[in-house]
ZAKOLKE-577785 format. One record per residue (C-alpha): x negated, y negated, z; residue in three letters. Coordinates in Angstrom, 2 decimals, m for minus. Layout:
BEGIN
+---------+---------+---------+------+
!       x !       y !       z ! resn !
+---------+---------+---------+------+
!       X !       Y !       Z !  ALA !
...
+---------+---------+---------+------+
END
This chain:
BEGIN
+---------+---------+---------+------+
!       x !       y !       z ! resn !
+---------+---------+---------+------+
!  m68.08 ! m135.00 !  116.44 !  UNK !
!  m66.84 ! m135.33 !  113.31 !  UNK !
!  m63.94 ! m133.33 !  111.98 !  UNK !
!  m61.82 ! m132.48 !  108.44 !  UNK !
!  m58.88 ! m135.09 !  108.43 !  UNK !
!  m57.31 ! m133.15 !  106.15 !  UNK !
!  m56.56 ! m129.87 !  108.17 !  UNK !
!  m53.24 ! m128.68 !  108.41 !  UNK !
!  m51.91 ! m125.61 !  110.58 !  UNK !
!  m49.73 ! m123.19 !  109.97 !  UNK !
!  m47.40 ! m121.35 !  112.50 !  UNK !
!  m49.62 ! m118.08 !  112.19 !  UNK !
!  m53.12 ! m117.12 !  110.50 !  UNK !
!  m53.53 ! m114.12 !  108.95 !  UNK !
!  m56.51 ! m112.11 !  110.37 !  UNK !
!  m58.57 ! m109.37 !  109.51 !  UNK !
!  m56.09 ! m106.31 !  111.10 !  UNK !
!  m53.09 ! m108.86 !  111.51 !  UNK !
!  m51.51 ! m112.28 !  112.51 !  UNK !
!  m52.86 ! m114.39 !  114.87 !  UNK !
!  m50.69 ! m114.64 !  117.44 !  UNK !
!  m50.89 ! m113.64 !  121.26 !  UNK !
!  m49.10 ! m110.34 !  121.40 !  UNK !
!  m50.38 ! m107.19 !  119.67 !  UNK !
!  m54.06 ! m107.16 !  119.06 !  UNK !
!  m56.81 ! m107.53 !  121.17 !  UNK !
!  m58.07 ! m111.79 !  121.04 !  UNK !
!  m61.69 ! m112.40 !  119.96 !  UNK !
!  m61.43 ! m116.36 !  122.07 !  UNK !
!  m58.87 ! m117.82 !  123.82 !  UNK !
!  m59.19 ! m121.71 !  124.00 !  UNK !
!  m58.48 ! m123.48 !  127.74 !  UNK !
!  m58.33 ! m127.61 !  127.22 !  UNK !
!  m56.61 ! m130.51 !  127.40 !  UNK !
!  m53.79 ! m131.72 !  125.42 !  UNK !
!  m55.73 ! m134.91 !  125.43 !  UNK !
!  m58.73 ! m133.36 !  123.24 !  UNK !
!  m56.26 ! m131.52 !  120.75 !  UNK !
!  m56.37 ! m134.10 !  117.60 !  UNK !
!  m60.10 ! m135.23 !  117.87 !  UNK !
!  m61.64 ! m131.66 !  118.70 !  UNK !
!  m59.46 ! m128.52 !  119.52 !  UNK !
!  m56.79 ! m128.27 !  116.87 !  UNK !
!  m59.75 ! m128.44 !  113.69 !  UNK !
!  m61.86 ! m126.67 !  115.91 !  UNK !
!  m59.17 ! m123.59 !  116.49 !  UNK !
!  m57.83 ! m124.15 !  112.45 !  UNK !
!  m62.03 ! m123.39 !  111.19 !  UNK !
!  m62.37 ! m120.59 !  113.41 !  UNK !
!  m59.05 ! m118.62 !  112.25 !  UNK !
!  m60.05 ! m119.74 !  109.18 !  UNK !
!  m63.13 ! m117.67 !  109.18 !  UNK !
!  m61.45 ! m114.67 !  110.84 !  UNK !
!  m61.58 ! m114.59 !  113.99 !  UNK !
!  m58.15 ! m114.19 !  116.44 !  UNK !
!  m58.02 ! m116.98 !  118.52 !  UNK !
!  m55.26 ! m118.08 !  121.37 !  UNK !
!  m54.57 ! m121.17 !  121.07 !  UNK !
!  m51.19 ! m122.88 !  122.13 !  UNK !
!  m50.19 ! m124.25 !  118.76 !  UNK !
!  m50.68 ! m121.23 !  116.78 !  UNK !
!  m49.63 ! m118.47 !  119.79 !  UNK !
!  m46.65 ! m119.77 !  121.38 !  UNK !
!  m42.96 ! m120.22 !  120.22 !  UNK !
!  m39.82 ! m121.29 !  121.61 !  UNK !
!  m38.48 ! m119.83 !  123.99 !  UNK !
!  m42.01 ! m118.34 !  125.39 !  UNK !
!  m43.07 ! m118.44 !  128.76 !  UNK !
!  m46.28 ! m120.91 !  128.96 !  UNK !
!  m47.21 ! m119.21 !  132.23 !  UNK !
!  m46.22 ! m115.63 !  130.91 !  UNK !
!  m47.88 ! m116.19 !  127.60 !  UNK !
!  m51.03 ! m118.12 !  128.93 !  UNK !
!  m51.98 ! m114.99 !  131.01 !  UNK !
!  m51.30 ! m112.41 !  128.46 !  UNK !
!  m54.14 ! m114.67 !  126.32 !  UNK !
!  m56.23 ! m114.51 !  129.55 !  UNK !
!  m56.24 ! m111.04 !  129.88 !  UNK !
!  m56.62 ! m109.83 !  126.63 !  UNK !
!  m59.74 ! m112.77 !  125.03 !  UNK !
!  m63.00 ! m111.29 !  124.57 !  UNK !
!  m64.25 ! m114.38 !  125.69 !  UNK !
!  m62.43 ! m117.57 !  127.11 !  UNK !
!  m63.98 ! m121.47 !  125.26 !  UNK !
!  m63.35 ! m124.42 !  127.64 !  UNK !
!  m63.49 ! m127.09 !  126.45 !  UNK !
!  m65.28 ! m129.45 !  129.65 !  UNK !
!  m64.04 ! m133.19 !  128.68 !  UNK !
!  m62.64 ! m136.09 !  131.33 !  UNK !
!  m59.03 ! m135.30 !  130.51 !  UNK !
!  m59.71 ! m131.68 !  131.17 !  UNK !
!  m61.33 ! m132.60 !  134.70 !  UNK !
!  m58.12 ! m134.40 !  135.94 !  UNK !
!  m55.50 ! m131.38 !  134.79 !  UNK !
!  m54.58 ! m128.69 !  136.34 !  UNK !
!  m53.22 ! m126.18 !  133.67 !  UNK !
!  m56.99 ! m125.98 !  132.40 !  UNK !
!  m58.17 ! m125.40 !  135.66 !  UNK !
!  m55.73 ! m122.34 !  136.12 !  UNK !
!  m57.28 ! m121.54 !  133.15 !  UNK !
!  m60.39 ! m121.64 !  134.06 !  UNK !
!  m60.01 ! m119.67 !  136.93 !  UNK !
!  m58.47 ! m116.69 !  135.20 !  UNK !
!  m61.51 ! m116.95 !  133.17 !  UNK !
!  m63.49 ! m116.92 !  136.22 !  UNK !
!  m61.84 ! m113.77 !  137.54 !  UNK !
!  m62.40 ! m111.79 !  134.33 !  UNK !
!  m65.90 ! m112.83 !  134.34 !  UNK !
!  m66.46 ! m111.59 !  137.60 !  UNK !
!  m64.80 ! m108.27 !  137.01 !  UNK !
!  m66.64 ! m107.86 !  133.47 !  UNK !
!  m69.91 ! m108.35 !  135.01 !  UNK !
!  m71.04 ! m110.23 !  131.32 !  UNK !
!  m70.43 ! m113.11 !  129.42 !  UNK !
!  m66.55 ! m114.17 !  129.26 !  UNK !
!  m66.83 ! m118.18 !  129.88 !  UNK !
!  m68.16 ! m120.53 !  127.00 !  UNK !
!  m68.61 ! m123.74 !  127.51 !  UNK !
!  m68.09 ! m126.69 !  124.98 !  UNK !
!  m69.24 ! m130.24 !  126.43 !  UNK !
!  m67.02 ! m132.78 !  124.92 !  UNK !
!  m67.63 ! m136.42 !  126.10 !  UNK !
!  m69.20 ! m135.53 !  129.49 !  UNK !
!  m72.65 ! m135.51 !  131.21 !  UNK !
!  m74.36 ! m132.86 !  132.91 !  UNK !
!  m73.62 ! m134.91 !  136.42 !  UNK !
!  m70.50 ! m134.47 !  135.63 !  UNK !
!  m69.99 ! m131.50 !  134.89 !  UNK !
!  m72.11 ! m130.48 !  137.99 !  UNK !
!  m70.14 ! m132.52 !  140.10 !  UNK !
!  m66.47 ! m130.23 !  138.67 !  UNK !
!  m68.36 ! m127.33 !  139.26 !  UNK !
!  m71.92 ! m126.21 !  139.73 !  UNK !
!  m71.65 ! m122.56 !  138.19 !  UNK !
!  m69.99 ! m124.16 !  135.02 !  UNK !
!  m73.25 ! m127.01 !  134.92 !  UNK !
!  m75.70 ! m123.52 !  135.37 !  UNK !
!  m73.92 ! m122.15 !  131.75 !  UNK !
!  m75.75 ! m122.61 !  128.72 !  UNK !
!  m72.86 ! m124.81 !  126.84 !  UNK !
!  m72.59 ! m126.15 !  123.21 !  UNK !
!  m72.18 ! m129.56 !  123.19 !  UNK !
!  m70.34 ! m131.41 !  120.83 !  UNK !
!  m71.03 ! m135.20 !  120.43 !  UNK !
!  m72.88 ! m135.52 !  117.65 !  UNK !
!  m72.36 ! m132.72 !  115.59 !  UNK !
!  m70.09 ! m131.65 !  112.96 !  UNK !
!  m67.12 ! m129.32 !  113.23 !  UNK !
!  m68.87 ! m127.14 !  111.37 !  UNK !
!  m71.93 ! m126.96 !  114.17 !  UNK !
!  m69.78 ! m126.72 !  116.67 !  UNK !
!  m67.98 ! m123.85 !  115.27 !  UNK !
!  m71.37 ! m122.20 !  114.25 !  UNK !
!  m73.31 ! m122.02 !  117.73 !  UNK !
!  m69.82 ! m120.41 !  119.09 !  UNK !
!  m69.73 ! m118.18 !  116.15 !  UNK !
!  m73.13 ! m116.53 !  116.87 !  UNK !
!  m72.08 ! m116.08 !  120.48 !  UNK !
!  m68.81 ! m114.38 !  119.89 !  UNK !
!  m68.76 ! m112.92 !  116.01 !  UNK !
!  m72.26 ! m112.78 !  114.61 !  UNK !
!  m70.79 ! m110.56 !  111.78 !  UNK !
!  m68.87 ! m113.96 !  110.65 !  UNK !
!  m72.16 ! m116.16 !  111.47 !  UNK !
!  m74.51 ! m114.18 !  109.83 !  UNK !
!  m72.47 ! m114.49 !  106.29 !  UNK !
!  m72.21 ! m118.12 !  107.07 !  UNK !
!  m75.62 ! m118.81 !  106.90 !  UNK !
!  m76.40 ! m116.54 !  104.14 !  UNK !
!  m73.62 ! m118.84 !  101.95 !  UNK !
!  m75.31 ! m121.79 !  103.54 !  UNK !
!  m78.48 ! m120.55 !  102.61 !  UNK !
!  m77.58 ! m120.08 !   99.43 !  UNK !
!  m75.78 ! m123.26 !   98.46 !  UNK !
!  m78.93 ! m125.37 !  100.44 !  UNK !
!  m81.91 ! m126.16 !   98.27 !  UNK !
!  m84.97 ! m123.88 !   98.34 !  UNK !
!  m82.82 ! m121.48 !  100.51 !  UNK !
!  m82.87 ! m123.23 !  104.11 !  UNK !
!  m79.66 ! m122.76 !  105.84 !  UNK !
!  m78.02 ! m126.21 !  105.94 !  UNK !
!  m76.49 ! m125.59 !  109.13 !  UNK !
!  m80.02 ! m125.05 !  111.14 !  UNK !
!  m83.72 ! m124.26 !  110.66 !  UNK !
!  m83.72 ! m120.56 !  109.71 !  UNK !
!  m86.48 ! m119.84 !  112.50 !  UNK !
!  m84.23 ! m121.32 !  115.49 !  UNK !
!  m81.35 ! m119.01 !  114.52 !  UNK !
!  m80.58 ! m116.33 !  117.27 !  UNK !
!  m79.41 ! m113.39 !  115.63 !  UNK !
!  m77.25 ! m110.97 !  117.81 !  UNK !
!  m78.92 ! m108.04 !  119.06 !  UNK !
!  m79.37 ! m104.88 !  116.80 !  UNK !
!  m77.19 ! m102.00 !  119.05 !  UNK !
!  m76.51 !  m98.32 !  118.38 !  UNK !
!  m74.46 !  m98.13 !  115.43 !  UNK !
!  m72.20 !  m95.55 !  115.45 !  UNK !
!  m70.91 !  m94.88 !  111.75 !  UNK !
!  m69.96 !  m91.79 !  109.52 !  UNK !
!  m72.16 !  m90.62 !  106.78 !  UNK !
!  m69.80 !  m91.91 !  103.92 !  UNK !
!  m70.06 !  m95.41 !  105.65 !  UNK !
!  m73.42 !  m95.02 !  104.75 !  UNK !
!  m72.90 !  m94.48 !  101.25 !  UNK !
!  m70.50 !  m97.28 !  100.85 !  UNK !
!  m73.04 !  m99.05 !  102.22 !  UNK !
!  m75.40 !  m97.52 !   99.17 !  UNK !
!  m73.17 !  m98.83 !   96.36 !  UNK !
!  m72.60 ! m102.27 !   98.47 !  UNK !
!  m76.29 ! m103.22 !   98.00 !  UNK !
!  m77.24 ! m101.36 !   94.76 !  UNK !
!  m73.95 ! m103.12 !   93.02 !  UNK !
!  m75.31 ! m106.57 !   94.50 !  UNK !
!  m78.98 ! m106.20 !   93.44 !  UNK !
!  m77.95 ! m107.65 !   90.22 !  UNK !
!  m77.37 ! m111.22 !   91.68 !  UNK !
!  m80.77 ! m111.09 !   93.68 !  UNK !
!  m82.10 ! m107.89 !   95.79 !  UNK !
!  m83.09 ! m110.43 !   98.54 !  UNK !
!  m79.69 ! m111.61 !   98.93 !  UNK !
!  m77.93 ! m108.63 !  100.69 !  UNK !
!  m81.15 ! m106.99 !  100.96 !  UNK !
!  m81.92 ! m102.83 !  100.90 !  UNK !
!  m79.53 ! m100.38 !  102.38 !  UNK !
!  m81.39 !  m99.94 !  105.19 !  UNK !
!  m81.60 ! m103.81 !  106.12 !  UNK !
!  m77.81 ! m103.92 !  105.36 !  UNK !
!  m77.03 ! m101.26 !  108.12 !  UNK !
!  m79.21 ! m103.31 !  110.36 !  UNK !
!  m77.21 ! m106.28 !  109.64 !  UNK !
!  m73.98 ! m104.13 !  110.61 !  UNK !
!  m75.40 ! m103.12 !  113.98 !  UNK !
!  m75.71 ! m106.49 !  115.21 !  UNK !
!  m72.31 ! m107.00 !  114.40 !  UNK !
!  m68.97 ! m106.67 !  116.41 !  UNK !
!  m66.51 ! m105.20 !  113.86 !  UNK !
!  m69.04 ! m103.37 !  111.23 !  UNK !
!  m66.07 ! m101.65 !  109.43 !  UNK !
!  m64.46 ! m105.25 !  108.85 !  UNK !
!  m67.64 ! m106.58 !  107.57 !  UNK !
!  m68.25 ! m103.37 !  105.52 !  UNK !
!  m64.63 ! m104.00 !  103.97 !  UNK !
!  m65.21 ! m107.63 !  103.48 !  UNK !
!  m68.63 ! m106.98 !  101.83 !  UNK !
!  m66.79 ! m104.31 !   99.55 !  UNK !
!  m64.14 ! m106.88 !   98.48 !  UNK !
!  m66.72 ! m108.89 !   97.42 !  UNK !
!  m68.64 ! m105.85 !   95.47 !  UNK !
!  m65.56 ! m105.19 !   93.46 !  UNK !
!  m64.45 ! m108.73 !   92.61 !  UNK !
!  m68.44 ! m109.04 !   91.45 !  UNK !
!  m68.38 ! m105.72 !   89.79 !  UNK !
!  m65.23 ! m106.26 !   87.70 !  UNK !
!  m66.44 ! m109.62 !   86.68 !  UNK !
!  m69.51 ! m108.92 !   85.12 !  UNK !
!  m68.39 ! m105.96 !   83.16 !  UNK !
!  m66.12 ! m108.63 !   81.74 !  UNK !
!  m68.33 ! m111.24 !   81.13 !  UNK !
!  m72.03 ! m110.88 !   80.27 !  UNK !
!  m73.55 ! m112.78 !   82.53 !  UNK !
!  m77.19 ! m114.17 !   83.35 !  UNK !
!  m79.41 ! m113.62 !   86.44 !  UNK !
!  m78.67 ! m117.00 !   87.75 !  UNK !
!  m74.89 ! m117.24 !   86.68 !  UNK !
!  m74.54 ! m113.79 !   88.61 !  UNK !
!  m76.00 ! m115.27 !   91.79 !  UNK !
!  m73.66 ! m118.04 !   91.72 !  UNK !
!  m70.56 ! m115.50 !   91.28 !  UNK !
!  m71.64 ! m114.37 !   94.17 !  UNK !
!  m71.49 ! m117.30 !   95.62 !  UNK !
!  m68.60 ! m118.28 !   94.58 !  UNK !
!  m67.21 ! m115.07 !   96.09 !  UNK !
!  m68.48 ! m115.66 !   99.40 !  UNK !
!  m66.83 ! m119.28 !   99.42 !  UNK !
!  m63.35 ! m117.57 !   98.62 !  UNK !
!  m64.15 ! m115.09 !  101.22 !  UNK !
!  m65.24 ! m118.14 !  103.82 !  UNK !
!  m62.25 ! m119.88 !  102.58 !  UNK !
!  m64.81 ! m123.02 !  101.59 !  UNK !
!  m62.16 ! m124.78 !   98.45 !  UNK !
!  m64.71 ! m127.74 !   97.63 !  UNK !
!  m67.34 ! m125.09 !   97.24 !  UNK !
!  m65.74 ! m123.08 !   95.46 !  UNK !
!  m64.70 ! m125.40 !   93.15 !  UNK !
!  m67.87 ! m126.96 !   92.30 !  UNK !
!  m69.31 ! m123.67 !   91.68 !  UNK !
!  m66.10 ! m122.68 !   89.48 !  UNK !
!  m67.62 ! m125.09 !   87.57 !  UNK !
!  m70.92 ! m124.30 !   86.92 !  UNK !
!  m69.77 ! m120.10 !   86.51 !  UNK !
!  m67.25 ! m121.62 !   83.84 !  UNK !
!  m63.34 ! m121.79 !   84.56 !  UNK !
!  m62.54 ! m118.49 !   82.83 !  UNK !
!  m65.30 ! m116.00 !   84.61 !  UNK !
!  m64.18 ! m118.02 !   88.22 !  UNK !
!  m60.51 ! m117.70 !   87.14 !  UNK !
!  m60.81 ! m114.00 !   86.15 !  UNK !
!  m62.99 ! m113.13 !   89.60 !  UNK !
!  m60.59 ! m114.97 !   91.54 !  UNK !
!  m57.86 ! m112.50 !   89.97 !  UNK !
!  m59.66 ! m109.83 !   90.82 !  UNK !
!  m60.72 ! m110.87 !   94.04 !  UNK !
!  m57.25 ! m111.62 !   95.31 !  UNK !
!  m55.78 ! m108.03 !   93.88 !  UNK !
!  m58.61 ! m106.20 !   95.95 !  UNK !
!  m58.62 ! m108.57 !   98.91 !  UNK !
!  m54.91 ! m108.13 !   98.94 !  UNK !
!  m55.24 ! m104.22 !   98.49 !  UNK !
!  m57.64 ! m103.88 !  101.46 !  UNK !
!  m55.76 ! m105.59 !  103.47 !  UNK !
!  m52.72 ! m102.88 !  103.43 !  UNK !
!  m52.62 !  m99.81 !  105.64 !  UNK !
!  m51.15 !  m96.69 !  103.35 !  UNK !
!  m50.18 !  m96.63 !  100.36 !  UNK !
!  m48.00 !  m94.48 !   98.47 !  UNK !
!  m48.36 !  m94.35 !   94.50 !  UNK !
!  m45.34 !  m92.80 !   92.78 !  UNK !
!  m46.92 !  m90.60 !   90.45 !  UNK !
!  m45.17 !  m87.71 !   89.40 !  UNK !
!  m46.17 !  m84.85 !   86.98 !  UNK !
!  m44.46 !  m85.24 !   83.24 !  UNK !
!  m42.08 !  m82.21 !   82.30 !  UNK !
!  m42.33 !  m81.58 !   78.96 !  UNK !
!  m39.31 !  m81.04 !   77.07 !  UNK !
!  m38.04 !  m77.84 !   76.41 !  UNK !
+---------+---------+---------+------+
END
């Protein structure tokens, strides 16, 4: 498993709807390891998945002095989505993880669904059998071998497809001929297509999304109709919608500004989606290629919308002029 040396953490990530931390908002994955496994695996592991969005417990980021470990390891129990344990020797002989683990258990049971998600790290299926059968029955990912980014892909399409589906289509996009560089397009699972419940404007934000976007390649975002699709299979379509419309207006202000060709407007888009998927190296190459003034005036803009969405209401102080009497 390889991993970034150069991650660093912060005391709190902001997320889509707020900071990452374990009180106040409901926690897409709560991570159950051991110490042991932090520097080679959990800590970059945890740092790329906030990174992309999503609200994860994890010790370093969600607990502060003073805090109960007990107190504050059950409050991430019982509000995670789903629970990622990471299965490695060190995590056999402790016995915080397997409290853990059996919380996870517990609100498996009582979900009746998928809570527990396994990450081999290190260990063989014997062994893993031999800790616990049910665990050895779970469909895991397993990490020796693969990148960070791999890793944090296959649990990505399990627990935020919304995140994993634009991560593939930057992949795709930055990978000759268009082949995701992450896996073989025709081995990727794509959640589910559900009901999707959504007000009629929705839909025509959804209009101006991919008619805006047509300009850097139809086949990109795709039609309206394929777009909706997309936001079915997806767990928060409203954040995704938002994110997408970031991106539309960052795009859209740019190349009123600058008149740009067909291939110079795909790669602003690309460029978007690596500020968007916080990707710096990407980004910078690309800045490159898009010219330092359009990437510095799209970044402006993309940071003043970005920055906009991100606030709840807002109150302009207009007022109506008197004239003079």
């Amino acid at each position: 498993m390889t991993t970034d040396a150069a991650a660093t953490l912060p005391s709190k990530t902001e997320v889509p709807g707020g900071t990452m931390t374990a009180g106040g908002l409901e926690i897409d994955l709560f991570l159950s390891h051991a110490s042991e496994d932090k520097s080679t695996l959990v800590r970059p592991l945890a740092q790329y998945l906030a990174d992309q969005g999503v609200n994860v417990w994890y010790d370093e980021f969600s607990l502060t002095v003073g805090d109960s470990l007990s107190r504050s390891i059950d409050a991430g129990l019982a509000k995670a989505k789903y629970g990622l344990v990471v299965l490695s020797k060190k995590f056999f002989e402790k016995a915080w993880p397997e409290y853990e683990l059996r919380g996870l258990v517990s609100r498996e049971i009582a979900a009746r669904g998928k809570v527990i998600l396994p990450v081999w790290f290190g260990v063989s299926h014997d062994e893993v059998l031999n800790f616990s059968p049910p665990l050895a029955d779970k469909k895991a990912v397993v990490a020796d071998g693969k990148s960070l980014e791999e890793v944090a892909f296959e649990i990505l399409q399990a627990i935020r497809p919304d995140i994993a589906g634009r991560l593939d289509l930057f992949n795709k996009l930055r990978a000759p001929g268009g082949q995701s560089e992450l896996m073989p397009l025709d081995s990727l699972k794509m959640a589910p297509m559900r009901p999707l419940s959504i007000d009629g404007h929705s839909i025509v934000r959804v209009h101006i999304v991919t008619q805006v976007l047509e300009g850097a390649g139809g086949d990109l975002v795709g039609s309206a109709r394929e777009f909706l699709e997309n936001l079915s299979r997806d767990l928060y379509p409203e954040v995704e919608l938002r994110t997408w419309e970031v991106l539309t207006a960052a795009y859209l202000g740019t190349t009123r500004r600058f008149d740009l060709d067909g291939d110079k407007r795909k790669k602003l888009l690309e460029f978007l989606l690596a500020l968007s998927l916080k990707a710096s190296k990407v980004a910078g190459s690309l800045a490159e290629e898009i010219g330092v003034e359009v990437a510095s005036h799209a970044l402006g803009v993309y940071k003043h919308v970005a920055g906009l969405s991100e606030k709840g209401m807002v109150v302009l102080p207009f007022e109506e002029s008197v004239p003079n009497a």
